[in-house]
PDB file of N, CA, C, O and CB in Angstrom:
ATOM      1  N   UNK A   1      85.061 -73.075 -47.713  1.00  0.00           N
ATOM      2  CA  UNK A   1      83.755 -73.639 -47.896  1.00  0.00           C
ATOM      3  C   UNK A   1      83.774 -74.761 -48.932  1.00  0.00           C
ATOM      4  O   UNK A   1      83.051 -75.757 -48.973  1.00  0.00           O
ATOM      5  CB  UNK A   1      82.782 -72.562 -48.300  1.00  0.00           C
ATOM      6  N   UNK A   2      84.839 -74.359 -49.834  1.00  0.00           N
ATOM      7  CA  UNK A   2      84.788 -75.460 -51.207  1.00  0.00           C
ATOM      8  C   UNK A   2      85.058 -76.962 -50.389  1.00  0.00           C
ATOM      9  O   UNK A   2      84.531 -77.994 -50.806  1.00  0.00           O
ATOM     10  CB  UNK A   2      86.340 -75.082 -52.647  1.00  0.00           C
ATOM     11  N   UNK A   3      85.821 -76.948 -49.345  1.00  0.00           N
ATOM     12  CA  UNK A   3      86.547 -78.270 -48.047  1.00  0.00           C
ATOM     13  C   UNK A   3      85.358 -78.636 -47.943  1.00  0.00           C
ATOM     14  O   UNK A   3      85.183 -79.811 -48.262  1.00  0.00           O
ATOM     15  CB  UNK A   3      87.407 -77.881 -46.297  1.00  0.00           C
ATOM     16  N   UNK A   4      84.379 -78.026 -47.585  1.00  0.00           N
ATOM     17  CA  UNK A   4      83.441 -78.387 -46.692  1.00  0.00           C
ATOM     18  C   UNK A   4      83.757 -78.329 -44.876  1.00  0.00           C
ATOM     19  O   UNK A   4      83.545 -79.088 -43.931  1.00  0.00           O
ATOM     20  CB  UNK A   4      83.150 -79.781 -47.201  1.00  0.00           C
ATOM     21  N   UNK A   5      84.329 -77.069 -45.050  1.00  0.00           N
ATOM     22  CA  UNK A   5      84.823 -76.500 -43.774  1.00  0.00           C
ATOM     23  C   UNK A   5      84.416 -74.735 -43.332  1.00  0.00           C
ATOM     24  O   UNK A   5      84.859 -73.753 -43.928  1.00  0.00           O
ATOM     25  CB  UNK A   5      86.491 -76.700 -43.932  1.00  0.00           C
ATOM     26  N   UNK A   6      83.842 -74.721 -42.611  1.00  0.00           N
ATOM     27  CA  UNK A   6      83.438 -73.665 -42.157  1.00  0.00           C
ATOM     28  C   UNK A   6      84.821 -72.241 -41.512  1.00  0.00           C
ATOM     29  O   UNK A   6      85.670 -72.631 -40.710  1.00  0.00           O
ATOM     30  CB  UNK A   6      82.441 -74.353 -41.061  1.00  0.00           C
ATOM     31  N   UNK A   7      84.837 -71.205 -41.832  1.00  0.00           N
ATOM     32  CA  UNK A   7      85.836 -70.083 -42.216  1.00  0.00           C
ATOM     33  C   UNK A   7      85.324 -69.322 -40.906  1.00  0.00           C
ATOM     34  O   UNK A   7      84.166 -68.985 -40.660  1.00  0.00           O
ATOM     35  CB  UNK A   7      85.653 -69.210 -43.920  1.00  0.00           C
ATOM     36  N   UNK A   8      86.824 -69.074 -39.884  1.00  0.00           N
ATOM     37  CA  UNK A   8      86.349 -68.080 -39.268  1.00  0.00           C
ATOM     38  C   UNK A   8      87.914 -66.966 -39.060  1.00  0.00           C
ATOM     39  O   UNK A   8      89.061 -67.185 -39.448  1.00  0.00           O
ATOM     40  CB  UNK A   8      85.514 -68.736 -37.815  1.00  0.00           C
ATOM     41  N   UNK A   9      87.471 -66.029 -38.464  1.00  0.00           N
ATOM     42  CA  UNK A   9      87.837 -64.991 -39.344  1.00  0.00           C
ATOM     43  C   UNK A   9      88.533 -64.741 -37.676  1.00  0.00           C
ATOM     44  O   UNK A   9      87.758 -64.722 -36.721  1.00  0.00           O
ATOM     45  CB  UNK A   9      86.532 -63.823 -40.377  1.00  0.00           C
ATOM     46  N   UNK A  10      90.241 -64.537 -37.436  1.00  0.00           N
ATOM     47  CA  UNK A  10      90.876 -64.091 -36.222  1.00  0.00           C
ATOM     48  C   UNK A  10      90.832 -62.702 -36.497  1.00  0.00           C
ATOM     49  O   UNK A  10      90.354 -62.313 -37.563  1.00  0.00           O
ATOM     50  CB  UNK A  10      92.316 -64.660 -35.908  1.00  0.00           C
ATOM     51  N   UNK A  11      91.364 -61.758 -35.488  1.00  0.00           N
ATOM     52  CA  UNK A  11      91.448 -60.599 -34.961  1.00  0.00           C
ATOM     53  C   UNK A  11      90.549 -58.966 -35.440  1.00  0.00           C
ATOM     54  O   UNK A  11      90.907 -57.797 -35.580  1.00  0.00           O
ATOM     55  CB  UNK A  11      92.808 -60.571 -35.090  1.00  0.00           C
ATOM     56  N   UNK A  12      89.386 -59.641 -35.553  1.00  0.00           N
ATOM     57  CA  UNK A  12      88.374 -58.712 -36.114  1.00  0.00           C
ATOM     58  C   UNK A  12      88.011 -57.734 -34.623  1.00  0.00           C
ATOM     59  O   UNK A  12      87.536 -58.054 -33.533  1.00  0.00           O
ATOM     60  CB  UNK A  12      86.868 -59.712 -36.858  1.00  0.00           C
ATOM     61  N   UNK A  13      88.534 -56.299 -35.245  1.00  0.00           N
ATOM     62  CA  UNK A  13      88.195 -55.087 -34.075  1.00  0.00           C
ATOM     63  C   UNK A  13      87.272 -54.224 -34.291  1.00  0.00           C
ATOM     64  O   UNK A  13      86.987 -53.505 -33.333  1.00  0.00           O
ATOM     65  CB  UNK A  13      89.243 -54.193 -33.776  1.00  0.00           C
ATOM     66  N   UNK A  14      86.539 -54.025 -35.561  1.00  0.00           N
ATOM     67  CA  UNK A  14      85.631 -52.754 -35.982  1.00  0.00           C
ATOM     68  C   UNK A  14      84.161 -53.799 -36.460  1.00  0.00           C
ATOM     69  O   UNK A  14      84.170 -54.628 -37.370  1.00  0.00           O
ATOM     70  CB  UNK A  14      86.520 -51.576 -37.604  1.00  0.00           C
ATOM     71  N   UNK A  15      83.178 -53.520 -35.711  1.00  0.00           N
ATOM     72  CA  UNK A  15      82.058 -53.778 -36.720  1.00  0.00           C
ATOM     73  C   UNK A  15      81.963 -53.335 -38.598  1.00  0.00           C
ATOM     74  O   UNK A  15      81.458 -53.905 -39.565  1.00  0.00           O
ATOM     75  CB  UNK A  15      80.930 -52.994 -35.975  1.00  0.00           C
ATOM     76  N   UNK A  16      82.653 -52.177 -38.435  1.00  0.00           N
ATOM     77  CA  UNK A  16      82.598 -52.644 -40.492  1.00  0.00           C
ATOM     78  C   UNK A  16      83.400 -53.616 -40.639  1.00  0.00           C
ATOM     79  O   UNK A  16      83.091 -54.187 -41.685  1.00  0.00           O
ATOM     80  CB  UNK A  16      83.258 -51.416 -41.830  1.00  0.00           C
ATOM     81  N   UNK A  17      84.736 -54.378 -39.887  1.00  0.00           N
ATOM     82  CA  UNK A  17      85.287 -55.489 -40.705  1.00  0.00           C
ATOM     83  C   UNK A  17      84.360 -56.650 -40.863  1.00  0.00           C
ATOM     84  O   UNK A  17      84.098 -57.336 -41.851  1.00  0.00           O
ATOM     85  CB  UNK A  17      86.553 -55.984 -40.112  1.00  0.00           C
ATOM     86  N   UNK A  18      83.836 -56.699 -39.348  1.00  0.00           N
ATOM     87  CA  UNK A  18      82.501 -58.133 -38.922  1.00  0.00           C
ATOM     88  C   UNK A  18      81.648 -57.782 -40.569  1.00  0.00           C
ATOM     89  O   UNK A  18      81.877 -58.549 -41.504  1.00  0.00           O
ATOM     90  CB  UNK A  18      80.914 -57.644 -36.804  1.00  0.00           C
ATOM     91  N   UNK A  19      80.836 -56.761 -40.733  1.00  0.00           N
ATOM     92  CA  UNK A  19      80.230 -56.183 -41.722  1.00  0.00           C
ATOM     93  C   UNK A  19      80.762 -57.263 -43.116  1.00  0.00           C
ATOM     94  O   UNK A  19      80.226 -58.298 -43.512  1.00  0.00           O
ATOM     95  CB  UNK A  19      80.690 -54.471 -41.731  1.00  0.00           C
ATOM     96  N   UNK A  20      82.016 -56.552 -43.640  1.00  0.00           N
ATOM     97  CA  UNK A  20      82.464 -56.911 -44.701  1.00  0.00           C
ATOM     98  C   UNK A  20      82.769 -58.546 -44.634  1.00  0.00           C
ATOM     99  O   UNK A  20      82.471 -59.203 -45.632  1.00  0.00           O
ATOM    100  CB  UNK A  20      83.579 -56.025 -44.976  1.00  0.00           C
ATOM    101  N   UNK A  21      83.231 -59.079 -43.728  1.00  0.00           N
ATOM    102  CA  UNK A  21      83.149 -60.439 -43.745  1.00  0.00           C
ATOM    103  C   UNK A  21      81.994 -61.154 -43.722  1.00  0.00           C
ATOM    104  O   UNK A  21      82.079 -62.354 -43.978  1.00  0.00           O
ATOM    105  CB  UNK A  21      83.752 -60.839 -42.886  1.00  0.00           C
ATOM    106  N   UNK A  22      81.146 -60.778 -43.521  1.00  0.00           N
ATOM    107  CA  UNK A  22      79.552 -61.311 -43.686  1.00  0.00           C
ATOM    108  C   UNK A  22      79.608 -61.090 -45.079  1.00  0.00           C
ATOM    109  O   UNK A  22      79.777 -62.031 -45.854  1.00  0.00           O
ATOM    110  CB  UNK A  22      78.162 -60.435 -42.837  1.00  0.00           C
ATOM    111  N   UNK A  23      79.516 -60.260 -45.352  1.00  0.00           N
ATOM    112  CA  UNK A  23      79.733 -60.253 -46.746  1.00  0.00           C
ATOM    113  C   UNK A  23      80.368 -61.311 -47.608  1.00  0.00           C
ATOM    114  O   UNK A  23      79.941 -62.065 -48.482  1.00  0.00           O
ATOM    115  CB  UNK A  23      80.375 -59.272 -46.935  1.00  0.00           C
ATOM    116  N   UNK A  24      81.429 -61.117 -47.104  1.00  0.00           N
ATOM    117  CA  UNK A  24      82.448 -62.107 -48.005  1.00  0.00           C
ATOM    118  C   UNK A  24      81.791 -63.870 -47.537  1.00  0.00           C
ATOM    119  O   UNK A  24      82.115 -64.974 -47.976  1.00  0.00           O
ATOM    120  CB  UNK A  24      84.576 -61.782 -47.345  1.00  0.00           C
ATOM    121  N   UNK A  25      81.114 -63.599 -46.834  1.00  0.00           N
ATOM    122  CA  UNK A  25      80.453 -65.591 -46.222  1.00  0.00           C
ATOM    123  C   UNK A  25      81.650 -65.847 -45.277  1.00  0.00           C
ATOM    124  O   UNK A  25      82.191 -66.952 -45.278  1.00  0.00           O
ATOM    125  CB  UNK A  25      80.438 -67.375 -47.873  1.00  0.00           C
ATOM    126  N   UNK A  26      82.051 -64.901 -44.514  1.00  0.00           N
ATOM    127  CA  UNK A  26      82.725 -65.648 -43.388  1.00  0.00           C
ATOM    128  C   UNK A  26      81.770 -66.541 -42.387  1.00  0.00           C
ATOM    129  O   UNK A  26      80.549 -66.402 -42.468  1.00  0.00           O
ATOM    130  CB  UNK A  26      83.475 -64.570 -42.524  1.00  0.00           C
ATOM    131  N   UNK A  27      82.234 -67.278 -41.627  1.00  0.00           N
ATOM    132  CA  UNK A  27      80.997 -68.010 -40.675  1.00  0.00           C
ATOM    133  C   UNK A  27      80.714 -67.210 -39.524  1.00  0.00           C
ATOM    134  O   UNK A  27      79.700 -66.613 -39.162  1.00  0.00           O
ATOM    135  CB  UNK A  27      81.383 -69.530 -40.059  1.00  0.00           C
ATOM    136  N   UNK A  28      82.212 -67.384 -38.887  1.00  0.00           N
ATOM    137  CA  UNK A  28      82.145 -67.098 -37.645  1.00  0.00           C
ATOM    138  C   UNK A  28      83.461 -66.045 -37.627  1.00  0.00           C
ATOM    139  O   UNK A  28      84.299 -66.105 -38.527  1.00  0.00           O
ATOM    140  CB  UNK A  28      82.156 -68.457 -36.688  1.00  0.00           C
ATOM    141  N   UNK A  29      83.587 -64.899 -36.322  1.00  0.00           N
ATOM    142  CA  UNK A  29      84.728 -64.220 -36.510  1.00  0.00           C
ATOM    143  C   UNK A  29      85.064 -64.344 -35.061  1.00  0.00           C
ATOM    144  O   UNK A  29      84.120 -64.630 -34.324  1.00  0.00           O
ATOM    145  CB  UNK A  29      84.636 -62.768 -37.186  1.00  0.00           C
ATOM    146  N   UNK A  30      86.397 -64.159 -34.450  1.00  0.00           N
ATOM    147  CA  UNK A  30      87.131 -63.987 -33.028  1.00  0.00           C
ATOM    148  C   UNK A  30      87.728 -62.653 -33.277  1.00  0.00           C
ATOM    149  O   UNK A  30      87.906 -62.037 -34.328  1.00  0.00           O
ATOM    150  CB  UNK A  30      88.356 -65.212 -32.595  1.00  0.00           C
ATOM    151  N   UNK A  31      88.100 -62.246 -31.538  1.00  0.00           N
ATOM    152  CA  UNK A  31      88.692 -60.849 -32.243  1.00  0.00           C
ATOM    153  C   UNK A  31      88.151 -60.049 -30.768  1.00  0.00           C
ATOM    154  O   UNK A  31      87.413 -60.418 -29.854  1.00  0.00           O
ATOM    155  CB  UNK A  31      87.791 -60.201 -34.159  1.00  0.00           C
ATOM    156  N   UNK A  32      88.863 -58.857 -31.022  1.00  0.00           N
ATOM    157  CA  UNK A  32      88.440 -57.926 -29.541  1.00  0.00           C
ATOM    158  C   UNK A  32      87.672 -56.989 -29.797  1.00  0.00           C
ATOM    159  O   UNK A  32      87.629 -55.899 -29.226  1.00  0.00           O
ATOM    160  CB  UNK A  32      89.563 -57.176 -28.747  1.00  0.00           C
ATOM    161  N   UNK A  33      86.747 -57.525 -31.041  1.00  0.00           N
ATOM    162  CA  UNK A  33      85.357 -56.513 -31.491  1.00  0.00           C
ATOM    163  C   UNK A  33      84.044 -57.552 -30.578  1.00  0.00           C
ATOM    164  O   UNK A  33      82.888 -57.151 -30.441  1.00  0.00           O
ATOM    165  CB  UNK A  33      85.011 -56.458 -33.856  1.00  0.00           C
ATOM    166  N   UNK A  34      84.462 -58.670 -30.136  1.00  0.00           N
ATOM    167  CA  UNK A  34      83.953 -59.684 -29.419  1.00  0.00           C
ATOM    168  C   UNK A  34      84.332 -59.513 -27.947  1.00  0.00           C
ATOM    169  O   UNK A  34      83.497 -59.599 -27.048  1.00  0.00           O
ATOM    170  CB  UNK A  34      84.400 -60.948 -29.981  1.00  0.00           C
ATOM    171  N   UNK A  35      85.619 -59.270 -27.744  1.00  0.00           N
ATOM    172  CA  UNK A  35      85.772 -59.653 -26.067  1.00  0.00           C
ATOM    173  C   UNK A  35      87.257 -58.922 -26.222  1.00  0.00           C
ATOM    174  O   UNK A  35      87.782 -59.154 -27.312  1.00  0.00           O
ATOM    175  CB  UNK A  35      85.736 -61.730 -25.428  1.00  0.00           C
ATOM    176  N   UNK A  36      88.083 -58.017 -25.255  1.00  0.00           N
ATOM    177  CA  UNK A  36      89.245 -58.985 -24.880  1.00  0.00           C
ATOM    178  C   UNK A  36      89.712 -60.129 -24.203  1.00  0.00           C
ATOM    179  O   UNK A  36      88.919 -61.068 -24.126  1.00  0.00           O
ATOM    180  CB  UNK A  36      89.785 -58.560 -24.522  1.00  0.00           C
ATOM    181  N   UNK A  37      90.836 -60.256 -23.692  1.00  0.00           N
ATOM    182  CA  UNK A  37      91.386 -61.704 -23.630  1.00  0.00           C
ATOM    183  C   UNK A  37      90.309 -61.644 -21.792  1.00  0.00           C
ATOM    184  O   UNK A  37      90.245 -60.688 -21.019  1.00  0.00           O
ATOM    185  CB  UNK A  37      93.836 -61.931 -23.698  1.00  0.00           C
ATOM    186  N   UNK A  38      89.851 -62.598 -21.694  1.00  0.00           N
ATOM    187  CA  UNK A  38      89.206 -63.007 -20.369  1.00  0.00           C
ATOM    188  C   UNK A  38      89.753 -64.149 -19.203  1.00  0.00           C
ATOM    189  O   UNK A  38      89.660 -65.376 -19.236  1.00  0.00           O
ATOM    190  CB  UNK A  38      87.939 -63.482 -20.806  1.00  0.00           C
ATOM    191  N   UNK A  39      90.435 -63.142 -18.031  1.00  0.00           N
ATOM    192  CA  UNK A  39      91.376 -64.520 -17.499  1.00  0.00           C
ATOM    193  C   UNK A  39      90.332 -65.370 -17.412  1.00  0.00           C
ATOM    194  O   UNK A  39      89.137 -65.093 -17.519  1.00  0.00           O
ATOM    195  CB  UNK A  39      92.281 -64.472 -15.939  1.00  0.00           C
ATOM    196  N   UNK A  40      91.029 -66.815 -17.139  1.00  0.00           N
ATOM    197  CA  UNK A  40      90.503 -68.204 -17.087  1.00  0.00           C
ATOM    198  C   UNK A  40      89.327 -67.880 -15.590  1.00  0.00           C
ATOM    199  O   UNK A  40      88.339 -68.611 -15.514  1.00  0.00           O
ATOM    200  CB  UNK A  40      92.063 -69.591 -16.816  1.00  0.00           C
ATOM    201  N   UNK A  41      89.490 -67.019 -14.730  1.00  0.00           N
ATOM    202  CA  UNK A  41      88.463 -67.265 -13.406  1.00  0.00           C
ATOM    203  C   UNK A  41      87.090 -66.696 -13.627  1.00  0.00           C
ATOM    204  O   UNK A  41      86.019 -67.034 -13.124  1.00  0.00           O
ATOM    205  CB  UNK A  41      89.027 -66.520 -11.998  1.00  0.00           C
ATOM    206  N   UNK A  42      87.436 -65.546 -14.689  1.00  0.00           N
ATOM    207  CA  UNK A  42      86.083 -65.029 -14.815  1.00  0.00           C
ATOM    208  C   UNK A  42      85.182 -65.965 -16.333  1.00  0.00           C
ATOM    209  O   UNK A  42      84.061 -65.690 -16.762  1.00  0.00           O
ATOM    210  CB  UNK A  42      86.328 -63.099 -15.076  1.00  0.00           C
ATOM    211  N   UNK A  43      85.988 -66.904 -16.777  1.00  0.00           N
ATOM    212  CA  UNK A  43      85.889 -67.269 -18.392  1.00  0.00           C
ATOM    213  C   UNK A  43      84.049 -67.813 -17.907  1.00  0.00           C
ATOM    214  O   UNK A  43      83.154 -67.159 -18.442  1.00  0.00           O
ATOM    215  CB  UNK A  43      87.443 -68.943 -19.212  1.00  0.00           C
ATOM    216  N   UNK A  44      83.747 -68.648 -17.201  1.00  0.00           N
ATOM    217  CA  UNK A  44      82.046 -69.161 -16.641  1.00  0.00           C
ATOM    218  C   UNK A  44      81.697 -67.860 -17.057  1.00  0.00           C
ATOM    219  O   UNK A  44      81.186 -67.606 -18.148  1.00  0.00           O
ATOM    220  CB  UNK A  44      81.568 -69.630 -14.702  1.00  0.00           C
ATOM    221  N   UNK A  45      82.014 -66.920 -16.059  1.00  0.00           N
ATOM    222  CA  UNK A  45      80.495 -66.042 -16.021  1.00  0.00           C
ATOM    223  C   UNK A  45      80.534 -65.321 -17.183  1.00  0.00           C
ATOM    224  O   UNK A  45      79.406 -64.853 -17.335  1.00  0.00           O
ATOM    225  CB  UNK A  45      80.221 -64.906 -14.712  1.00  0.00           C
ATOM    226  N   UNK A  46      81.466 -64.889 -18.352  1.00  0.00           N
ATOM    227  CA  UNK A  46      81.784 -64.093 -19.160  1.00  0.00           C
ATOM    228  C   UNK A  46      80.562 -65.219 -20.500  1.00  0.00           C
ATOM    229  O   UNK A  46      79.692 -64.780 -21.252  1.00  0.00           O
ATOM    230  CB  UNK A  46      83.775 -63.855 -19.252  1.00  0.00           C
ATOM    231  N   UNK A  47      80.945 -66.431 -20.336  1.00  0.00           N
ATOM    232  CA  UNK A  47      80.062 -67.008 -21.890  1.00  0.00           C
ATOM    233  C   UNK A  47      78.730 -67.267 -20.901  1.00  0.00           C
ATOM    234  O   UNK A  47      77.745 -67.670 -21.519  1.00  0.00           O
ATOM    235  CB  UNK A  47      80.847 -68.909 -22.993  1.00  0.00           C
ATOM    236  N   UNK A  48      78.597 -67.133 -19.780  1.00  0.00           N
ATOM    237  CA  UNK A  48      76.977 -67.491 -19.257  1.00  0.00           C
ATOM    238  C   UNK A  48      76.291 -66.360 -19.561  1.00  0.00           C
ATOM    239  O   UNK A  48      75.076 -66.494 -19.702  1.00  0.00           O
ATOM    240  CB  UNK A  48      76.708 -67.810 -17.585  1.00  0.00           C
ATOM    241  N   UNK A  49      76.768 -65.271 -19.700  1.00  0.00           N
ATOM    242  CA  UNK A  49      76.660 -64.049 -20.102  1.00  0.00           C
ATOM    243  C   UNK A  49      76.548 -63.533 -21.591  1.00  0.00           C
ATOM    244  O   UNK A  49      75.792 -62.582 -21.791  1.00  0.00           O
ATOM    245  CB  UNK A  49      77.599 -63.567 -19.572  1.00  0.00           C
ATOM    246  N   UNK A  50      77.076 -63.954 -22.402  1.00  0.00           N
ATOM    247  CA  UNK A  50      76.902 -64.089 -23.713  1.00  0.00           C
ATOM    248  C   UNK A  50      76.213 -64.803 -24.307  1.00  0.00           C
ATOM    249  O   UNK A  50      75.918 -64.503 -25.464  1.00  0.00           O
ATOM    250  CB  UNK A  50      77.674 -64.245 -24.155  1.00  0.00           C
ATOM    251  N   UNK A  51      75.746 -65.937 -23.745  1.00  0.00           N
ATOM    252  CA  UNK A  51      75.052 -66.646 -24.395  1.00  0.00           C
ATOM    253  C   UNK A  51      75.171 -67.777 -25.510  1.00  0.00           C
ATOM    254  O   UNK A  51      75.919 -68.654 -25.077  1.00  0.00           O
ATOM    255  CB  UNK A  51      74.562 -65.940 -24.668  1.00  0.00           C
ATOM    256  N   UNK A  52      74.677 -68.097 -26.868  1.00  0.00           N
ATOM    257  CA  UNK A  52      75.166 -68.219 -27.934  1.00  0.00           C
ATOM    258  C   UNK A  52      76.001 -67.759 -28.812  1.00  0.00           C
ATOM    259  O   UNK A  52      75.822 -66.596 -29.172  1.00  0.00           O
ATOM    260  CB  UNK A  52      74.646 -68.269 -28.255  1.00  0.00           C
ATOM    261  N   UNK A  53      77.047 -68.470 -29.357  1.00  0.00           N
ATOM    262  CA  UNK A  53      78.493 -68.161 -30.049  1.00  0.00           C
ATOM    263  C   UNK A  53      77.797 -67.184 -31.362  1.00  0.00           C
ATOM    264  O   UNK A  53      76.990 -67.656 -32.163  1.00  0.00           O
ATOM    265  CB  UNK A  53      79.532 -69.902 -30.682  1.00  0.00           C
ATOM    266  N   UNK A  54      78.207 -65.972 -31.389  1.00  0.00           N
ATOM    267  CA  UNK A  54      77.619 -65.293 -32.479  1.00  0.00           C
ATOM    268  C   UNK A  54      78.341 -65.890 -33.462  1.00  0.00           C
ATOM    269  O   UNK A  54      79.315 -66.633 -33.346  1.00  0.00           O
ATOM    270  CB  UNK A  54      77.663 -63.790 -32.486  1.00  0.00           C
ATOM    271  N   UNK A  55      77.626 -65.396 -34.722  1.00  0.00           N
ATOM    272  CA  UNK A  55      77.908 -66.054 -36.367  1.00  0.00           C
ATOM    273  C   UNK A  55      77.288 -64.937 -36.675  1.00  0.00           C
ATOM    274  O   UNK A  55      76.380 -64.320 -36.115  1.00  0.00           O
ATOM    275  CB  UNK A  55      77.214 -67.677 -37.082  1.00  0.00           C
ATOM    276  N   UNK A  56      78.187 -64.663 -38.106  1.00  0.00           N
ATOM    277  CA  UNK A  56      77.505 -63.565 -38.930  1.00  0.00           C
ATOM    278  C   UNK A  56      76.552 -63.704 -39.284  1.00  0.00           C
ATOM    279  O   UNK A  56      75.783 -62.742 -39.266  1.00  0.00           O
ATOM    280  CB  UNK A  56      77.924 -63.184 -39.872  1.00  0.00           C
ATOM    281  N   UNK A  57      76.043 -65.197 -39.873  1.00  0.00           N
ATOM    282  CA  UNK A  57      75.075 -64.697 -40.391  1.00  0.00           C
ATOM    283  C   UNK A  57      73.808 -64.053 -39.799  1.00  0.00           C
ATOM    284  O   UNK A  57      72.808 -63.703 -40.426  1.00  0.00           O
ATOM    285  CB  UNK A  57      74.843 -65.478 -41.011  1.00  0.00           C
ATOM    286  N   UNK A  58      74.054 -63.953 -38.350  1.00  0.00           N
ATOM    287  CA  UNK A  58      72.676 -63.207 -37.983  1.00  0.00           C
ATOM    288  C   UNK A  58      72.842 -62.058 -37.733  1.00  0.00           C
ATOM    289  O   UNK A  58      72.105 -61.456 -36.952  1.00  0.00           O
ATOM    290  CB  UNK A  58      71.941 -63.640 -36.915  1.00  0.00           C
ATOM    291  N   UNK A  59      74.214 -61.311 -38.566  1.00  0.00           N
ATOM    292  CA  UNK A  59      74.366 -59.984 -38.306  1.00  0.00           C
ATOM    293  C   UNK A  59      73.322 -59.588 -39.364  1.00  0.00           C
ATOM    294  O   UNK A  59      73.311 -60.281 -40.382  1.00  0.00           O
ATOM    295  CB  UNK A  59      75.894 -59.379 -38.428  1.00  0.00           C
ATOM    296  N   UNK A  60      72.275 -58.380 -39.255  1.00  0.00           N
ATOM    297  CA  UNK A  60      71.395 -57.919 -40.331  1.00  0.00           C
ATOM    298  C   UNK A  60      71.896 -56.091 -40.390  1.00  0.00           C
ATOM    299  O   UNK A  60      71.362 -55.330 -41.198  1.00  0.00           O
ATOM    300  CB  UNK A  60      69.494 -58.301 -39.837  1.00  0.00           C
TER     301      UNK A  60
END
């Protein structure tokens, strides 16, 4: 953040890690607490389906 670069956080599997990284001001996290790996044919319908890229900070 000091960059002026936004922090995101690879291989997050448990909602308490998502948890604690909100905490810590992570931005954004990836990880198979999000998805596993999604072949490339289904990748459309999988984010039309999700919607907006979650960010912690709207974890409450």
């Amino acid at each position: 953040h000091s960059l002026g670069m936004s922090v995101v956080a690879e291989g997050v599997e448990t909602a308490d890690v998502q948890a604690a990284l909100a905490l810590m001001g992570c931005d954004a996290i990836q990880g198979y607490l999000i998805s596993r790996p999604v072949p490339l044919a289904d990748l459309t319908e999988f984010l039309t389906g999700w919607g907006e890229t979650p960010r912690l900070a709207a974890v409450g």
